[in-house]
C-alpha positions as CSV (number, residue, x, y, z in Angstrom):
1,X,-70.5,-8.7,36.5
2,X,-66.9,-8.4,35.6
3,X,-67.0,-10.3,32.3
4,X,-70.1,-8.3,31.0
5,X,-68.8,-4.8,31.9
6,X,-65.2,-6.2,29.9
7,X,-68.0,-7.1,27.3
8,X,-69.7,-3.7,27.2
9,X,-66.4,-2.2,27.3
10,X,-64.6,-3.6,24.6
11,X,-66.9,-3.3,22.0
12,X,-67.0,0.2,22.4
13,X,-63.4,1.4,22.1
14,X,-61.1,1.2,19.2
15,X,-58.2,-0.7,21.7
16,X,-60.2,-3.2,23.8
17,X,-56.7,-5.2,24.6
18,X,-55.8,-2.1,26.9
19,X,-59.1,-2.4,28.9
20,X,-58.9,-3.7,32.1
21,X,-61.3,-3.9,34.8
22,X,-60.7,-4.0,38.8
23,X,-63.2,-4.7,41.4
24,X,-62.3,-3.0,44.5
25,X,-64.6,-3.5,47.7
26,X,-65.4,-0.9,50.1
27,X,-68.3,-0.9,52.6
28,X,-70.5,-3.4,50.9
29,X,-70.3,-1.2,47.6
30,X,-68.1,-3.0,45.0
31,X,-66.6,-0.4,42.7
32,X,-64.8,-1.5,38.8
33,X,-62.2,0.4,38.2
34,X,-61.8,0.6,34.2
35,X,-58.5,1.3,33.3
36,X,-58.4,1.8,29.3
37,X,-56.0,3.9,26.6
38,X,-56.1,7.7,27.1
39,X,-58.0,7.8,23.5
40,X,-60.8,6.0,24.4
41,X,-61.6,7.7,27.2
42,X,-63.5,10.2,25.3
43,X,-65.5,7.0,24.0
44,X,-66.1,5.6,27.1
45,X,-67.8,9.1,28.6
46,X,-69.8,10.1,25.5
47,X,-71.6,12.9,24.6
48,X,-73.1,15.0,28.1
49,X,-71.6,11.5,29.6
50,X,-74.2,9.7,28.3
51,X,-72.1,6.5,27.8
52,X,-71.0,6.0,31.3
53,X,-74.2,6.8,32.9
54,X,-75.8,4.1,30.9
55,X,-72.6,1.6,31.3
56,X,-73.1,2.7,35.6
57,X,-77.2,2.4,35.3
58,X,-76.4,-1.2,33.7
59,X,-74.0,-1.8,36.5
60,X,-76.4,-1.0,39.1
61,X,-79.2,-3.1,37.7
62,X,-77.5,-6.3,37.0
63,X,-75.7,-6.2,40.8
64,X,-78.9,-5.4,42.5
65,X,-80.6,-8.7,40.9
66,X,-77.5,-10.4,42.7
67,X,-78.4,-8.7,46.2
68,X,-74.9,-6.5,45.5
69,X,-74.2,-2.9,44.9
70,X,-72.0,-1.5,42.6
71,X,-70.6,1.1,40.3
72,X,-68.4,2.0,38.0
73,X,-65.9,4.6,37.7
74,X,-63.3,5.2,34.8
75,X,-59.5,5.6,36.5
76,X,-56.8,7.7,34.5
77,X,-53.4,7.2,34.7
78,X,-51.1,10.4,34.5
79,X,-47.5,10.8,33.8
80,X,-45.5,11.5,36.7
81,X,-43.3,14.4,36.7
């Protein structure tokens, strides 16, 4: 699942070498944290967040043919002070 979502991923944004992709496990729900360049964010979401839900929906249904749940979410990394 990891290899398809960095497959997904990287042809959508303008840097795919900053893209990386981290499965954390919690309670039988494995959730991929996407770590990418602040610009490409904005890509990532689309417009109304249309991007991600279909990215999450894809997600779901290719983890569910495996017997596993899953999701996606899209981590940002702020500047500390």
């Amino acid at each position: 699942m990891q290899a398809f979502l960095e497959y997904v991923v990287k042809g959508l944004v303008d840097r795919p070498d900053a893209v990386t992709i981290t499965p954390v496990d919690r309670n039988g729900l494995t959730t991929y944290e996407l770590r990418l360049h602040p610009t490409d964010v904005g890509k990532i979401i689309g417009r109304q967040g249309g991007t991600i839900h279909a990215i999450r929906s894809l997600a779901q249904v290719g983890g569910s043919r495996k017997g596993l749940r899953c999701t996606v979410e899209i981590v940002e990394e702020r500047p500390e002070d």
